[in-house]
C-alpha atoms as one frame of an Amber mdcrd trajectory, in Angstrom:
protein
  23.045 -27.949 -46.268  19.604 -27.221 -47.220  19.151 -29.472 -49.850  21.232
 -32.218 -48.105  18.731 -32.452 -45.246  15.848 -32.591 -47.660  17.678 -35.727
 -49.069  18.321 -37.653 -45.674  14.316 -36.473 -44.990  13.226 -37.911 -48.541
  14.837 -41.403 -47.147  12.771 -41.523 -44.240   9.700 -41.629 -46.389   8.274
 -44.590 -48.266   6.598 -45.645 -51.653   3.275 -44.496 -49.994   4.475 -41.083
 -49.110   4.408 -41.916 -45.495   7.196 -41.521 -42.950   8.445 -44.907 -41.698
   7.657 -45.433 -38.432  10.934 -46.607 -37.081  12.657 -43.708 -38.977   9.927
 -40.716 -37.337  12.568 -39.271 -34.773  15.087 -39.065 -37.961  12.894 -37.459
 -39.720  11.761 -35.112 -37.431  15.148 -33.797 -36.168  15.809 -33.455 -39.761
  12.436 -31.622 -40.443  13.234 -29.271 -37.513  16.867 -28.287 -38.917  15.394
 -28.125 -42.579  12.843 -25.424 -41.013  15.372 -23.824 -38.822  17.945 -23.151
 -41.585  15.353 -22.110 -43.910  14.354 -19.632 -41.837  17.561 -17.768 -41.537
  18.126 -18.278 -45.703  14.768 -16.540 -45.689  15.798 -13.351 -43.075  19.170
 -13.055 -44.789  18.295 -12.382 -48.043  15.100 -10.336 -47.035  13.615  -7.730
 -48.515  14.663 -10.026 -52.065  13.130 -13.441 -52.226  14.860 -16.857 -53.661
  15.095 -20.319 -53.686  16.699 -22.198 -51.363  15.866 -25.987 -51.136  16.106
 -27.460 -54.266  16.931 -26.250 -57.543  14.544 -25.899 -60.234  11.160 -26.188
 -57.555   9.732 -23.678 -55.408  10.694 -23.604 -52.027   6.804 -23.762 -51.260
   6.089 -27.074 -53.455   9.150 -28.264 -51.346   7.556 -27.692 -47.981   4.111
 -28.609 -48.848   5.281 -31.719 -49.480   7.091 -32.221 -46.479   3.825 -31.174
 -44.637   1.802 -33.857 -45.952   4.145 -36.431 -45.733   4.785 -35.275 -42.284
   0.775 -34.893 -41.409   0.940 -37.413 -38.464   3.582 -36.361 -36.782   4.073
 -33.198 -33.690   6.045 -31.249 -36.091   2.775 -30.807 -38.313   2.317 -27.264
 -36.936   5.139 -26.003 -37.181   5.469 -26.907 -40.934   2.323 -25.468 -40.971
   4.251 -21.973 -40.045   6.995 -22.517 -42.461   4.636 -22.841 -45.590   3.384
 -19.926 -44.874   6.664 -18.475 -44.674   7.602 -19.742 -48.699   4.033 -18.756
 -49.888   4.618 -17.184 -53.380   4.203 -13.804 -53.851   1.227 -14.408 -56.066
  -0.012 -16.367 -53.753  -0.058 -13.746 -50.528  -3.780 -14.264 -50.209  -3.756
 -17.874 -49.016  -4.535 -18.357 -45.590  -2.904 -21.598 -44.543  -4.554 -23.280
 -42.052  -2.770 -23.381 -38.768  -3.633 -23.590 -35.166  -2.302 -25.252 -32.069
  -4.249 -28.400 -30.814  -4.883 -28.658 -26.832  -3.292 -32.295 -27.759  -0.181
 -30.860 -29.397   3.349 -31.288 -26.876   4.885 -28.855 -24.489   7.665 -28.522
 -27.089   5.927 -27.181 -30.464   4.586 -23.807 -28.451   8.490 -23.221 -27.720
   9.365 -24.171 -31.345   7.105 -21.431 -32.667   8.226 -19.022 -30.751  11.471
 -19.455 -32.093  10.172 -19.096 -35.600   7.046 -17.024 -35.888   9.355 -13.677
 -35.483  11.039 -14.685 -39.147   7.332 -14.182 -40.400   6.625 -10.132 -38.945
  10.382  -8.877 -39.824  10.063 -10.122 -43.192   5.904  -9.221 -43.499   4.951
 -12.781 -44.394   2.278 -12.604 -42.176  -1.897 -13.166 -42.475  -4.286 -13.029
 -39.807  -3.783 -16.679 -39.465  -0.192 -16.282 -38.222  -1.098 -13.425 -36.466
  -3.578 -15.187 -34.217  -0.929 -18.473 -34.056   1.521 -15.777 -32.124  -0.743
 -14.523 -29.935  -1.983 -18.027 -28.947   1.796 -19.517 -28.793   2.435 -16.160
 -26.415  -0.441 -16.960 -24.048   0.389 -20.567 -23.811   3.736 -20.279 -23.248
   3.119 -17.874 -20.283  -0.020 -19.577 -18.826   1.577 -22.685 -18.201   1.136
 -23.873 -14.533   4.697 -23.798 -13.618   6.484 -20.357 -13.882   8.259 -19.844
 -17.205  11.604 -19.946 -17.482  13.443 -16.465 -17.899  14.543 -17.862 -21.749
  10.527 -18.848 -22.410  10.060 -15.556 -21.342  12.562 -13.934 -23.442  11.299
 -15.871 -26.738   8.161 -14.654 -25.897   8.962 -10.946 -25.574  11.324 -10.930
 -28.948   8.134 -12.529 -30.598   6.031  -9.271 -29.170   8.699  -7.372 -30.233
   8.097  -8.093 -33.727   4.454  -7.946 -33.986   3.739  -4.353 -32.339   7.164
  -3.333 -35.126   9.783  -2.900 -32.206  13.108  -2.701 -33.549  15.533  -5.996
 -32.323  18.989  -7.075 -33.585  18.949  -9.828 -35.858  21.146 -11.518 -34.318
  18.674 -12.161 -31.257  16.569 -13.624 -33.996  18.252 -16.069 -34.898  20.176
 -17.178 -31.408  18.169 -19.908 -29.513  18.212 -18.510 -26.351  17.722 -14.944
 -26.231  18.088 -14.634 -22.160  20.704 -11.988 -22.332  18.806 -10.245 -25.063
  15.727  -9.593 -22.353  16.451  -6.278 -21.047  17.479  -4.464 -24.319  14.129
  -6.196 -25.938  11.757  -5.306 -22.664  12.806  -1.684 -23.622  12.150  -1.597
 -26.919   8.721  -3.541 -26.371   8.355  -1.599 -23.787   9.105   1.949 -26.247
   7.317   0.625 -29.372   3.770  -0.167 -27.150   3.640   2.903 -25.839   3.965
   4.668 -29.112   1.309   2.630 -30.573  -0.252   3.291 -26.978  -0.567   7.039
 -27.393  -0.815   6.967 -31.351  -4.482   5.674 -31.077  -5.707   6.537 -27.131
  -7.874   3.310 -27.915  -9.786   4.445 -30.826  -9.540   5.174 -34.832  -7.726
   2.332 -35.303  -8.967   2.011 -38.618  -6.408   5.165 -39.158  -3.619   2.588
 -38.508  -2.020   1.486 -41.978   0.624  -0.331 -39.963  -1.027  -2.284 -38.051
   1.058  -2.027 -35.129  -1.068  -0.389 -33.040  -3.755  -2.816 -33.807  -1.699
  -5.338 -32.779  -0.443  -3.602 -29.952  -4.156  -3.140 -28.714  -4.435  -7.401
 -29.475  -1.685  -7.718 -27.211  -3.050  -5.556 -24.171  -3.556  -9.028 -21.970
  -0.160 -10.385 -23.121   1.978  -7.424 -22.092   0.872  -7.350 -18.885   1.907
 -10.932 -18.241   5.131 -10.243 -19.806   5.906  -6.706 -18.149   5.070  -9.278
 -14.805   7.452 -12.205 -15.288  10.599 -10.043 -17.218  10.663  -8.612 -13.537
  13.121  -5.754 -12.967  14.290  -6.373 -16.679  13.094  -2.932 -18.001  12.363
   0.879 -16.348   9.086   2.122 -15.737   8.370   5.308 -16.886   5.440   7.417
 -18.657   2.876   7.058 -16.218   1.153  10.070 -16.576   0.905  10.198 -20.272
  -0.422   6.589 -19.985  -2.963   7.876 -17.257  -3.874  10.551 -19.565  -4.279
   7.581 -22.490  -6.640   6.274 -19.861  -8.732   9.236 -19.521  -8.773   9.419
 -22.983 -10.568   5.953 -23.242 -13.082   6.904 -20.228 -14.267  10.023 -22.195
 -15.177   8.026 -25.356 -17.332   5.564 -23.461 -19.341   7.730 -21.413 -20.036
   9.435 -25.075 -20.407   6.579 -27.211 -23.358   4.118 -27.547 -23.869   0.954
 -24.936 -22.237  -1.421 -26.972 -19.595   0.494 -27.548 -19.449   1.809 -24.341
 -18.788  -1.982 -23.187 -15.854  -2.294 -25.553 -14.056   1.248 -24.548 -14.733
  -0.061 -20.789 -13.222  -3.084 -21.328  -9.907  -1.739 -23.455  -9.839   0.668
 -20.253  -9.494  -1.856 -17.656  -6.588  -3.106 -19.893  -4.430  -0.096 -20.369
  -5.051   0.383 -16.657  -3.433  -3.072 -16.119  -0.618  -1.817 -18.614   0.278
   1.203 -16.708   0.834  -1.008 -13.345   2.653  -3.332 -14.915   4.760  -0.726
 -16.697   5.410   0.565 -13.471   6.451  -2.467 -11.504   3.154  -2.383  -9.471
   1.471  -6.177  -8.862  -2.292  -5.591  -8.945  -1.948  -9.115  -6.268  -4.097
  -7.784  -2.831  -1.645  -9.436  -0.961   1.343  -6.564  -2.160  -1.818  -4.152
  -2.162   0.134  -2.357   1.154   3.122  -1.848  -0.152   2.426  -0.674  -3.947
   3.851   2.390  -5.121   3.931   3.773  -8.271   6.212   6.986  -9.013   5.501
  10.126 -10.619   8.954  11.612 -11.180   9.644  13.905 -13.543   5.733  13.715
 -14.351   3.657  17.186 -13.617   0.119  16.986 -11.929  -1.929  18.577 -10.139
  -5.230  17.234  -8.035  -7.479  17.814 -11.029  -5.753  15.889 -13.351  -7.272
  12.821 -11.093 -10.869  13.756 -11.112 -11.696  11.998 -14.127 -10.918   8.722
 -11.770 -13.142   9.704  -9.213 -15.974  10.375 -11.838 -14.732   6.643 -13.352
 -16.020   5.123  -9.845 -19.211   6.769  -9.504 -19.397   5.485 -13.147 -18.550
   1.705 -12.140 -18.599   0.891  -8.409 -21.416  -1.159  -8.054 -20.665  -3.104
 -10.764 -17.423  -3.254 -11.455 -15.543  -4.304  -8.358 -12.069  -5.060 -10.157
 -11.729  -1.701 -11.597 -12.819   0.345  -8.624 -10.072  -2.022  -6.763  -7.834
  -0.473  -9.782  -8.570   2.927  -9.354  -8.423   2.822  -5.653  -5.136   0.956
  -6.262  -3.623   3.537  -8.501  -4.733   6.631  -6.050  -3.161   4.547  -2.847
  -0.292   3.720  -4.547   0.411   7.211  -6.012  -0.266   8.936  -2.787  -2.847
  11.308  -4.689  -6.011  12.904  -4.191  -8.550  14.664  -6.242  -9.404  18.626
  -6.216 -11.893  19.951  -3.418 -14.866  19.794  -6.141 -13.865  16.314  -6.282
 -13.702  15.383  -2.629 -17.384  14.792  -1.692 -18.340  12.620  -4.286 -14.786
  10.544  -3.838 -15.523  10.722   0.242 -19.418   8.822  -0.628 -18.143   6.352
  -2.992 -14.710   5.147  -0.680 -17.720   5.156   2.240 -20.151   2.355  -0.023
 -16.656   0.438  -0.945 -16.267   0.169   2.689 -19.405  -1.807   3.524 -18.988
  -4.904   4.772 -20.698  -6.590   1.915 -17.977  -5.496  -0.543 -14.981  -7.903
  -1.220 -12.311  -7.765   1.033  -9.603  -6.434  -1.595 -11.639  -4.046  -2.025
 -12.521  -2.726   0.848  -8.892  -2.836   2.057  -7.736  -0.910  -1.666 -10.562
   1.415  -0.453  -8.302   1.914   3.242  -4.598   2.421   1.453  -6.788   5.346
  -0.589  -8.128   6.769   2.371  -4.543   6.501   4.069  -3.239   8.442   0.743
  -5.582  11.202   1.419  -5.301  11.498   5.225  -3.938  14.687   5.224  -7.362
  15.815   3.646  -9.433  13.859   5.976  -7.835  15.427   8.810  -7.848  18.891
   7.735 -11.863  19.748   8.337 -11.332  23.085   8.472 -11.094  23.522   4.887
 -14.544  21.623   4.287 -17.871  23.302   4.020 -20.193  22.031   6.523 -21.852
  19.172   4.252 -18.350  17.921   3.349 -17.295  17.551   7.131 -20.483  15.812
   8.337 -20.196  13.249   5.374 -16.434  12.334   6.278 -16.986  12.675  10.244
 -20.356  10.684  10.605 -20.075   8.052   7.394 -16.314   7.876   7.331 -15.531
   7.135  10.380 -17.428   4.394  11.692 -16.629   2.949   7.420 -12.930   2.550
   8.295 -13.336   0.842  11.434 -15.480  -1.668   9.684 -12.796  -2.434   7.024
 -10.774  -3.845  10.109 -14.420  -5.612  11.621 -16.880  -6.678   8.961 -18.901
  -8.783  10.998 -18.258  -7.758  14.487 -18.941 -10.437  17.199 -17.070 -13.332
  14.757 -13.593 -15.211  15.374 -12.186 -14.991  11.422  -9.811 -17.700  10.828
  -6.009 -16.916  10.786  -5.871 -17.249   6.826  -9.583 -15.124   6.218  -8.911
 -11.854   4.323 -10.440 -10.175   7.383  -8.636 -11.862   9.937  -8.667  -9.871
  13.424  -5.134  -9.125  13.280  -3.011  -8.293  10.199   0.289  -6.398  10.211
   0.145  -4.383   7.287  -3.429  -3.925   7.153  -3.513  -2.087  10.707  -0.319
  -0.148  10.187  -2.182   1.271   7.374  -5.068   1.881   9.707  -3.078   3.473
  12.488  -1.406   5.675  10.452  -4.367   6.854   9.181  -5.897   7.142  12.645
  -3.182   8.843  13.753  -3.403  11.220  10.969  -6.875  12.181  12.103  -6.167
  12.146  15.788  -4.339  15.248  15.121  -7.498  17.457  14.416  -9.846  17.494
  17.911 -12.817  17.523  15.414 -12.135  14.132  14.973 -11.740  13.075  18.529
 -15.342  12.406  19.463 -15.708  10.276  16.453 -12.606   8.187  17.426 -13.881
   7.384  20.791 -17.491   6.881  19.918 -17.459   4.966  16.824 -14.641   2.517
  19.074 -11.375   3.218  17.208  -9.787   3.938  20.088 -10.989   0.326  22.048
  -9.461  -0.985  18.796  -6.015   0.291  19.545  -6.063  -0.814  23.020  -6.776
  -4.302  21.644  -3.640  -4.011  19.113  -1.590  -2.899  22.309  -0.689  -6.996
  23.249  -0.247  -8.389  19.575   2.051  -5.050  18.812   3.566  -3.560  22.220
   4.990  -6.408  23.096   7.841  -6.103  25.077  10.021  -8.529  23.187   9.582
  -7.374  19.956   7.457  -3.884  19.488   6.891  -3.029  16.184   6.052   0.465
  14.217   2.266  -0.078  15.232   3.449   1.220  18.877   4.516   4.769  17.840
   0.942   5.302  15.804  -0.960   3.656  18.780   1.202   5.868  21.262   0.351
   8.916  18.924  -3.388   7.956  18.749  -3.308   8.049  22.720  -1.124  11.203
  23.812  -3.518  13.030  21.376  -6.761  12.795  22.424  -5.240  12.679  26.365
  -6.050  16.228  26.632  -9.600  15.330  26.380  -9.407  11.997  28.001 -12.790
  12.942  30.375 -14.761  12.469  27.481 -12.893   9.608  26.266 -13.878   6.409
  29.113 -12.002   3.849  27.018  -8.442   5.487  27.926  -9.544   4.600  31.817
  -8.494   1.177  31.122  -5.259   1.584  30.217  -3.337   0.177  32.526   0.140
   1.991  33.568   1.373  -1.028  32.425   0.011  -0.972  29.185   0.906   3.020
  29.011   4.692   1.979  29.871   4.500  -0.774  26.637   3.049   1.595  24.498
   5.546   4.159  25.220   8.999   2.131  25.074   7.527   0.451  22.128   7.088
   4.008  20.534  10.689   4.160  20.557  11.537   0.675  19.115  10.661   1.585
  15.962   9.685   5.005  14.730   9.218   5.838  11.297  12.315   6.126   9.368
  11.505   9.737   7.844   9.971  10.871  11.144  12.188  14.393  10.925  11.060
  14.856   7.261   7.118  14.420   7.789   4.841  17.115   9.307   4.489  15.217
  12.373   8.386  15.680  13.303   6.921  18.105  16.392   5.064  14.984  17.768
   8.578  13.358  19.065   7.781  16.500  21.804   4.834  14.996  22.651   6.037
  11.828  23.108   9.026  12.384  25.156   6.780  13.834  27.843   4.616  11.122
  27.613   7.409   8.311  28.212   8.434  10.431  30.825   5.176  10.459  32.548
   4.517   7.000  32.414   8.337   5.486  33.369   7.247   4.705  36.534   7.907
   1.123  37.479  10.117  -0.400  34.413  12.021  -3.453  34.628  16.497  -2.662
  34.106  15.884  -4.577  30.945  13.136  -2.574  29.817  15.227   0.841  30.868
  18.442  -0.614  29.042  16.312  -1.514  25.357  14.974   2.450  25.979  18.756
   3.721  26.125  19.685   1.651  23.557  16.540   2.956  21.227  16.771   6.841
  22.333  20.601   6.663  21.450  19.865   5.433  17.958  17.216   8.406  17.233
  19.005  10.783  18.761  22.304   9.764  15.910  19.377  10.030  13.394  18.694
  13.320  14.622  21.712  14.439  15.023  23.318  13.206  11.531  19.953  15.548
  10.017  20.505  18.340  11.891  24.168  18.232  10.691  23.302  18.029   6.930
  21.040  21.230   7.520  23.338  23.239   9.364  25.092  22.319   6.225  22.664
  23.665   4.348  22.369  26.688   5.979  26.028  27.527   5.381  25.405  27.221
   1.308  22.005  29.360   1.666  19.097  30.202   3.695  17.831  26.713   4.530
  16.643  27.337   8.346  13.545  25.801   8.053  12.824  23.601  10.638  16.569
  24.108  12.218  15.355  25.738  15.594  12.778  23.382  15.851  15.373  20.148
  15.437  17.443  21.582  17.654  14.592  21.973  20.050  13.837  18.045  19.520
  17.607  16.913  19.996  17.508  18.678  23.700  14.343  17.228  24.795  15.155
  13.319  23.724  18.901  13.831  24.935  16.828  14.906  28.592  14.391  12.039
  28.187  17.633   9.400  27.772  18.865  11.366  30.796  16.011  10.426  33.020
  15.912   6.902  32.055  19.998   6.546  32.574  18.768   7.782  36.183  16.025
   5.561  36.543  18.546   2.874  35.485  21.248   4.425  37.910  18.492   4.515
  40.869  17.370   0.844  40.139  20.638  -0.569  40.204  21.594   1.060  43.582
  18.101  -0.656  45.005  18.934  -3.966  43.482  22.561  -3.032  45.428  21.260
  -2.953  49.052  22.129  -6.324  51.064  18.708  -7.958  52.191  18.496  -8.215
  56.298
């Protein structure tokens, strides 16, 4: 066939060498099939090299001619590839000019993608071609529109090939590799890392391969592929790509500016790797609900500290990678050892301020939710430590929520007065510290408690409460005790208390029994008790309804432990669930009474 479409492209061309013009689009669909074809010839008899065109030349006189016959038309460039491809052995040195024009069509980035793999299995490659595939890789995923999921595979299958993955060559050679995406995201996937943790960002003068050079060329490009395959591969490895990470951090802060500046760089890449890898957008939109797991990885507290020495190193000048490192503690749920803990409590405090950007600041607040537990717990602070986080880091949460205090933001401003996930991050947090009375004083005077009585209207509604009630209830019953020296609670209407308190029960968390707040639901039982007062039958009925559902949560955990307890000695917490169950199963009681007594009232005939 080969040497038959060489013949029907021969007759497209005239006396002058030139392609006649009415004859171009024969020409060029024969051009493209003459390339195509050649390619597989060229992968099926690899590692041995022939002749496939025409007898008696060499397959590169044949194409070179072709290319400058064909110099005028779109399919230049990738003629340009397939020269390259045929360069003689003796002539491995060349470096055939070939780049891709702003000017050039849509189609020709596509086109190489299909063919530039041919060139790494088979090692006809030059830094020319080399640079050609990470330029067709970039433009094909940097278009404006989203790339299709088969741009997307040709894309990966070409990355594939230049970091050394292994692929079937049958994926090769099909034309759309769709179905081929998730077997060649995990070998991409496999392959990078190796190169990954084979170098740790330096010596990679060691690498006789190349891969890993490659690999390190590719840093950008991964990241946009690992983000558009989607769910097409497993994340995995975190921790060992962490530790590549810290590996990276160590050499700049020893090496020269200059190089410094590189290693910094190359960090802030791998960094974007590892989230990517994991499935986690870096988008500040998603910022609330990123996690990143750490199964079957083993850390401890200290194996973070290098993170918290990365921001002191960068946070005033850096602002994407301290969003990145406050990204990857939020999302990991992780904090760094007590020698750690002042110096990470100052620098979340300056990312705070109000001048900072507002990803930041709110990356900054899904850290400081992470490590609430910490926060809360003064008591194992030394007395430096606590008056840091209780003078500085209180009033520097509250302003994440009200930069400019005084000011109406508009309803799409990053710092708009009310955002859902934004203050459920902040009331569980709040609510986290409201369970320590060192922290009490603080929450009234720095005004995070007026702040929750202004969320009561946009999140206690009676229509539809949301999760925000049960933090907001939380916040209130525990500081009650001291409400004297809290004024703010004295406008709470009984109303307001009533709202707060069915609203509690609308929506609790879903693993409220498995979190160390379980003992709260105590708490809050007495205080819907204390304030169901004047509710409406509606109000009373949505309760019921509500109670009845936690109480089958409770009641299906309680049965899995007693469960437990019959295979071993799990009694943990059994005593204490029990305990729970009889106090909400009283509370739905009283309101079935309140609803009884209501009823009867709404019964009596008016005189």
């Amino acid at each position: 066939m080969l040497p038959q479409l060489y013949d029907i492209f021969t007759s497209c061309v005239d006396i002058h060498r030139q392609i006649v013009p009415s004859l171009e689009e024969k020409a060029s669909a024969c051009t493209m099939a003459l390339s195509h074809l050649y390619y597989g010839c060229v992968l099926q008899a690899y590692p041995g090299r022939g002749e496939f065109v025409v007898r008696g030349r060499r397959d590169f006189d044949v194409f070179l001619q072709i290319w400058r016959e064909s110099i005028r038309t779109a399919n230049h460039t990738v003629l340009d590839t397939t020269v390259n491809l045929c360069l003689p052995e003796d002539d491995s040195g060349i470096s055939w000019v070939t780049f891709l024009s702003e000017a050039c069509p849509d189609y020709i980035p596509e086109r190489l993608s299909h063919v530039l793999p041919y060139h790494f299995v088979t090692g006809r490659v030059n830094e020319v071609i080399e640079n050609l595939g990470i330029t067709v890789i970039s433009k094909l995923l940097s278009s404006p529109s989203s790339p299709s999921i088969r741009i997307v595979a040709n894309c990966t299958l070409l990355a594939c090939t230049m970091v050394g993955a292994q692929v079937d060559r049958r994926d090769i050679v099909r034309i759309d590799k769709s179905s081929a995406l998730p077997r060649l995201m995990e070998s991409f996937l496999a392959q990078f890392q190796k190169a990954l943790w084979a170098c740790n960002g330096g010596e990679l003068e060691k690498d006789s391969t190349e891969v890993s050079r490659r690999a390190w060329n590719l840093l950008d490009i991964i990241c946009r592929i690992l983000e558009l395959a989607g769910h097409h591969f497993s994340s995995f490895h975190t921790m060992r790509n962490l530790d590549v990470c810290k590996k990276i951090y160590s050499r700049a802060r020893s090496s020269e500016q200059n190089n410094a500046l590189v290693l910094l760089t190359a960090l802030r890449n791998v960094l974007h790797f590892m989230f990517a890898a994991a499935n986690v957008s870096r988008n500040p939109d998603e910022l609330w609900y990123a996690h990143l797991m750490l199964q079957g990885d083993s850390h401890s507290p200290e194996d973070f500290d290098w993170l918290v020495d990365y921001l002191d190193y960068i946070h005033s000048d850096d602002h994407e990678a301290a969003y990145d490192i406050f990204l990857l503690l939020g999302s990991m749920g992780v904090c760094c050892s007590p020698a750690k803990q002042h110096l990470f409590i100052e620098r979340l405090v300056a990312c705070m301020d109000n001048n900072m950007p507002p990803h930041l600041r709110h990356a900054a607040l899904r850290a400081a939710h992470s490590a609430r537990e910490e926060m809360a717990s003064t008591d194992a602070m030394d007395d430096k430590l606590r008056d840091v986080v209780l003078t500085k880091l209180s009033p520097a949460i509250l302003s994440v929520l009200c930069p400019h205090p005084g000011t109406t933001p508009a309803n799409d401003d990053p710092d708009r007065f009310f955002d859902y996930d934004r203050d459920l991050c902040y009331l569980k947090l709040v609510f986290a510290l409201a369970k320590n009375s060192d922290w009490h004083p603080h929450l009234s005077g720095d005004r995070h408690v007026d702040r929750c009585i202004g969320m009561i209207p946009e999140y206690c509604d009676s229509e539809s409460p949301t999760q925000h009630a049960f933090y907001i209830a939380g916040i209130f019953l525990r500081i009650t005790p001291e409400k004297k020296s809290v004024a703010s609670l004295d406008s709470v209407t009984e109303q307001q208390w009533w709202d707060v308190m069915r609203g509690a029960w609308n929506d609790p968390p879903y693993d409220i029994h498995n979190t160390r707040d379980f003992e709260f639901i105590l708490t809050l039982v007495d205080g819907t008790k204390k304030y169901m007062q004047t509710p409406s039958k509606s109000d009373l009925e949505k309760l019921i309804r509500s109670v009845d559902e936690i109480l089958e949560r409770l009641e299906r955990r309680m049965q899995w432990k007693r469960q437990r307890q019959e295979m071993g000695p799990e009694t943990q917490g059994l005593e204490q669930g029990e305990g729970i169950i009889i106090a909400v199963k009283e509370l739905k009681t009283a309101a079935s009474n309140k609803l009884e007594s209501l009823g009867q009232q709404l019964l009596v005939p008016q005189l």
